[in-house]
C-alpha positions, 0 to 999 in steps of 0.5 A, spaced: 124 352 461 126 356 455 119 352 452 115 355 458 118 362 457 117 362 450 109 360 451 108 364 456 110 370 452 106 367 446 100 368 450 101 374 453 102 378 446 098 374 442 091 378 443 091 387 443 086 390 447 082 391 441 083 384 438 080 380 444 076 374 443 069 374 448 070 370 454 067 364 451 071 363 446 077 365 450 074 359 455 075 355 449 081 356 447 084 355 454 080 348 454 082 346 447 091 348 450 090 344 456 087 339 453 093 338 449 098 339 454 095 333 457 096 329 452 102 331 451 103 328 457 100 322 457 104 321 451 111 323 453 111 317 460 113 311 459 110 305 459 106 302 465 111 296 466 117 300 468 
């Protein structure tokens, strides 16, 4: 819970105003972050026989 807490904040303050990337880059990155979170799951499940 603390992980989320701290990511969500992360994100929050990691750009400024004046420092903001342009939408398609910030599509990218949002891409790039769920994809491995997804991963991330699909590593941390057990196997399929349990």
């Amino acid at each position: 819970m603390l992980g989320i807490y701290a990511h969500s904040f992360l994100e929050a303050t990691r750009f400024t105003s004046n420092t903001r990337p342009d939408p398609r880059t910030q599509q990218h990155l949002d891409a790039k972050s769920n994809k491995r979170e997804r991963h991330f799951r699909l590593w941390q499940r057990g196997p399929y026989w349990i």
